[in-house]
C-alpha positions as CSV (number, residue, x, y, z in Angstrom):
1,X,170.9,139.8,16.2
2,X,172.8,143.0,17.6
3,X,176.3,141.5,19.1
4,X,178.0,143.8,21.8
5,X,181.9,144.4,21.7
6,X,182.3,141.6,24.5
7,X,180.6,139.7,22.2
8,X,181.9,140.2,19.1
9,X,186.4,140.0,20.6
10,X,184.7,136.8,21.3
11,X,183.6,136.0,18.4
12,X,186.9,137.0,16.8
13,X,189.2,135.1,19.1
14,X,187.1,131.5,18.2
15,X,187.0,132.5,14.0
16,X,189.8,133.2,11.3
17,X,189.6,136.4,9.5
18,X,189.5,133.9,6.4
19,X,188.3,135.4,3.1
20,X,185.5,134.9,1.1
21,X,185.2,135.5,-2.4
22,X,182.4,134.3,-4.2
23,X,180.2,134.7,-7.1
24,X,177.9,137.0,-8.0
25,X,174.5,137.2,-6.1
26,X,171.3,135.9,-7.2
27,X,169.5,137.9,-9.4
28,X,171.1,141.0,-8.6
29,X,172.3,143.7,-11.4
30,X,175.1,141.9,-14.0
31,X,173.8,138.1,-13.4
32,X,171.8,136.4,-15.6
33,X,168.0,136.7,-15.3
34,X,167.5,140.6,-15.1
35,X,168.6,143.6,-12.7
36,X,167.3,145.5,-10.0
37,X,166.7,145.6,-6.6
38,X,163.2,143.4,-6.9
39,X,165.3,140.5,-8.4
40,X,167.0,140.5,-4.6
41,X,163.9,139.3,-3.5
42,X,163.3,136.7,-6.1
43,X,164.5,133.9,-4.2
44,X,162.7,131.5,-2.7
45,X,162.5,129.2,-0.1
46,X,165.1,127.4,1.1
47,X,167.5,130.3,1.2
48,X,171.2,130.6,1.6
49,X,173.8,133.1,1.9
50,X,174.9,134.9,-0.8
51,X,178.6,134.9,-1.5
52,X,180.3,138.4,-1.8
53,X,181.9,139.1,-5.3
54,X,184.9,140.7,-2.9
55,X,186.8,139.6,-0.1
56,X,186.0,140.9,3.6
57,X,189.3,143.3,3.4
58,X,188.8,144.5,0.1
59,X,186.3,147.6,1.4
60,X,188.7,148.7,4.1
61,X,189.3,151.1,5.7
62,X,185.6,152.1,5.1
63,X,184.5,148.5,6.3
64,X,187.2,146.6,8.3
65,X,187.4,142.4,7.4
66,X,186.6,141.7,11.2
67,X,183.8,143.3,10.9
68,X,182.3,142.3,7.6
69,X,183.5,138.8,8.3
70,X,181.1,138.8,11.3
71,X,178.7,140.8,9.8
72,X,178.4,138.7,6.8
73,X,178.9,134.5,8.3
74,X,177.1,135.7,11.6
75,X,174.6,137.8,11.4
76,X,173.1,137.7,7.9
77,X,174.1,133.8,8.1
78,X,171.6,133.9,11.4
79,X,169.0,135.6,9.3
80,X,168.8,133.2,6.8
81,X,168.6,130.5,8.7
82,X,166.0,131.7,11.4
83,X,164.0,132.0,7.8
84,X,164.0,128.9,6.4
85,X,162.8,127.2,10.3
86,X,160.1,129.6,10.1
87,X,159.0,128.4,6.9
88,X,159.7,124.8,7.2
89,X,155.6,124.1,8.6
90,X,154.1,126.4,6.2
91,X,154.7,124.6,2.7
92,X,152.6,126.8,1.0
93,X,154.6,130.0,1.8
94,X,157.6,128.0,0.6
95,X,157.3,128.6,-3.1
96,X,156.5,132.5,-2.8
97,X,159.3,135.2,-3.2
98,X,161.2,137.0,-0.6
99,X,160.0,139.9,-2.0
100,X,156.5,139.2,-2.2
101,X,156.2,137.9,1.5
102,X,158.0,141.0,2.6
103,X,155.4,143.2,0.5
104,X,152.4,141.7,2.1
105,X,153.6,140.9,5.9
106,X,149.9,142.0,7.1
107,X,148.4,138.7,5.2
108,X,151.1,136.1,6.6
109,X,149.5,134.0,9.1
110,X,150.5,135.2,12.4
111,X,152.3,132.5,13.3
112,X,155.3,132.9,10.8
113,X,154.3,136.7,10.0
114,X,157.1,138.2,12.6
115,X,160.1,135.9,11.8
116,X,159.4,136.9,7.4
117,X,159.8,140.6,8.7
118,X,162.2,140.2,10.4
119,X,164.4,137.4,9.4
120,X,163.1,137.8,6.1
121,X,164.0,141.5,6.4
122,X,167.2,140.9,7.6
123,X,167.9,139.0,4.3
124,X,167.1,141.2,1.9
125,X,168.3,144.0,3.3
126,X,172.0,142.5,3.9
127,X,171.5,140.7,0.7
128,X,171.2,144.1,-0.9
129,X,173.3,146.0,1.2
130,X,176.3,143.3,-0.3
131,X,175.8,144.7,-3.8
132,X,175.4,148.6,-3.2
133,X,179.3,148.4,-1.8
134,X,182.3,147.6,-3.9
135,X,185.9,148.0,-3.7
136,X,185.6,150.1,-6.6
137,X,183.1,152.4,-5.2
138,X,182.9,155.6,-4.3
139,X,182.9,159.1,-6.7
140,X,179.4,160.1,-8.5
141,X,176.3,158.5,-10.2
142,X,175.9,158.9,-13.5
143,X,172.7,158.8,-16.2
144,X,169.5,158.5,-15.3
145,X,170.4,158.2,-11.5
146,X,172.4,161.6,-11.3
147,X,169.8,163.4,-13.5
148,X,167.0,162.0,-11.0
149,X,169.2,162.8,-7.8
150,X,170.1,166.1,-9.1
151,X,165.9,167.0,-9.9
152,X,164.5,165.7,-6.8
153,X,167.0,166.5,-3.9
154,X,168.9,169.8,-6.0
155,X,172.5,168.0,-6.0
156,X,174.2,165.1,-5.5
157,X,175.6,166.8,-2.2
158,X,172.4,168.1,-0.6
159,X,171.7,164.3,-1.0
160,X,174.2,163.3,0.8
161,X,173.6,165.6,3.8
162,X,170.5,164.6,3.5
163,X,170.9,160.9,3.9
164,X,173.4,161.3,6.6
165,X,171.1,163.0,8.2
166,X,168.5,160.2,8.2
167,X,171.3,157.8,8.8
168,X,172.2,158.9,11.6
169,X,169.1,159.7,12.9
170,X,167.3,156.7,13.5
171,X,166.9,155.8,17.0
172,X,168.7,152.5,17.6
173,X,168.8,150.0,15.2
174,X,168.0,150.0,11.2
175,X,168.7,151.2,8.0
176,X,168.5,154.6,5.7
177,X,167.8,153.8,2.2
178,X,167.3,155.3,-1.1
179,X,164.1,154.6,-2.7
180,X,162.0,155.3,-5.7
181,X,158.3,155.8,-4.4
182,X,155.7,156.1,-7.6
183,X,158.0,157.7,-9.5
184,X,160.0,160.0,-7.5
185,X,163.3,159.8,-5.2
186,X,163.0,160.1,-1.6
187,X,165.0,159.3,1.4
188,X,163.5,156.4,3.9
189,X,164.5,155.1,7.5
190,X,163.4,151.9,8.9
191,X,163.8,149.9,12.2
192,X,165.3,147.3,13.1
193,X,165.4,144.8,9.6
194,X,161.8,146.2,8.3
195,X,162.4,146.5,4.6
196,X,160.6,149.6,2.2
197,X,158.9,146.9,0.4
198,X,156.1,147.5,3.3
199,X,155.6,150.6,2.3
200,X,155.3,150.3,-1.4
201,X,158.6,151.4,-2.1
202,X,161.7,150.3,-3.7
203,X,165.3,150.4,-2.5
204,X,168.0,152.2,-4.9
205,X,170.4,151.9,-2.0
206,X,170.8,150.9,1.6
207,X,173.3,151.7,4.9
208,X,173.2,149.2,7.3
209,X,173.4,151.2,10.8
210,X,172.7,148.7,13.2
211,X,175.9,149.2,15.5
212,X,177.0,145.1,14.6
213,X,177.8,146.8,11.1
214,X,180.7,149.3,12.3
215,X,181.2,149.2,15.9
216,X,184.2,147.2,16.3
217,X,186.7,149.9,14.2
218,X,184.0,153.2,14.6
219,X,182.4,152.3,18.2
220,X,179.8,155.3,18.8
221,X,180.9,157.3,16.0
222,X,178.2,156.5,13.7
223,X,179.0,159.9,12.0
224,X,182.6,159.3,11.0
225,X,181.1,155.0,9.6
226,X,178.7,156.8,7.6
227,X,180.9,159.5,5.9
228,X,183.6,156.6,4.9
229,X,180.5,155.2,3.2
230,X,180.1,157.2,0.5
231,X,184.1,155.7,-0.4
232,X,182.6,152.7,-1.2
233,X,178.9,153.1,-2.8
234,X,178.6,150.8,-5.6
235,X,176.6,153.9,-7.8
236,X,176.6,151.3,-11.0
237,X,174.7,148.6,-9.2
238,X,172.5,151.7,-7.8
239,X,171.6,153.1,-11.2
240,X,171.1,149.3,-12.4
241,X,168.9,149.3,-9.4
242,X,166.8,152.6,-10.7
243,X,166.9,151.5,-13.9
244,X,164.4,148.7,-12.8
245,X,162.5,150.4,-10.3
């Protein structure tokens, strides 16, 4: 799913920069039916896009429309719907969670085992990724989150260093998350659209640093689209998102 620049002027000459403003994602923190990040993956079979409860502009100039237009009808668009054609032979897949497929990827069949983690993957991590952003992001956790940052990393700002570290570490495509891991906060990197539900672990928050995600406005400068980040960090939806681990 990684788009190049050729590919993605392309992309923008043939599509409007139209807005989307939708409602509020299924089962995610502040909907009926619960909070936390395990409710992301507590859809089913056949899946659909989420709407954004923003419009593509509203994050820049952290995030610029072009680029969250494409990111958003393209690529996570692409993910869902590779999904649901992997999963339209195996019936008996079809009533089993996101999340539960993703947490046990060694006992798919092999058949339909490498489009879940990816595909399948590349949904829940976009469909998380969505939430943990906001145009009113940005500043400090608070509660339980900032009590748990502050005990297991020292402050919020060795944290940060931290994750930016891991973020802009990993080799190529993927993701550096947050995650609680029995009980403790830890900082995780995984490739491509692998999710840390493989590993037993669950996501508080997520940056997307596959180069499809801020190339257009940051090119190579991964460093500088990972700095604006913490502008826009949705640290309500992460708390909601501890608060459930």
């Amino acid at each position: 799913m990684r788009v190049s620049r050729r590919e993605a002027l392309q992309i923008l000459a043939t599509s409007g920069a139209g807005l989307m403003v939708g409602g509020v994602l299924t089962g995610c923190a502040g909907t009926e039916g619960g909070s936390g990040s395990p409710q992301v993956g507590d859809v089913s079979y056949p899946y659909a896009l989420p709407d954004l409860t923003y419009a593509y502009d509203a994050i820049a100039p952290a995030i610029d429309a072009r680029t969250m237009e494409i990111h958003h009808q393209r690529h996570h668009q692409g993910y869902v719907n590779k999904l649901n054609t992997a999963l339209e032979a195996h019936a008996d897949l079809q009533g089993e969670t996101l999340g539960s497929l993703l947490s046990r990827l060694p006992q798919l069949p092999e058949d339909v085992r490498t489009a879940v983690q990816n595909n399948g993957g590349g949904h829940f991590n976009h469909t998380l990724f969505w939430t943990v952003i906001s145009p009113n992001g940005g500043g400090a956790p608070e509660g339980a989150l900032a009590d748990a940052i502050a005990r297991d990393f020292g402050s919020l700002d060795a944290f940060k260093e931290q994750f930016a570290q891991a973020a802009g570490s990993v080799f190529g495509s993927g993701w550096a998350w947050l995650v609680q891991d029995n009980g403790t906060l830890s900082i995780a990197q995984t490739g491509e659209q692998d999710t840390p539900l493989a590993d037993g672990q669950t996501p508080i928050l997520g940056l997307d640093v596959w180069e499809h995600a801020y190339y257009l406005n940051y090119q190579n400068r991964r460093a500088d689209y990972v700095a604006s980040f913490w502008d826009i960090v949705n640290w309500d939806q992460c708390a909601a998102y501890y608060q459930a681990a």
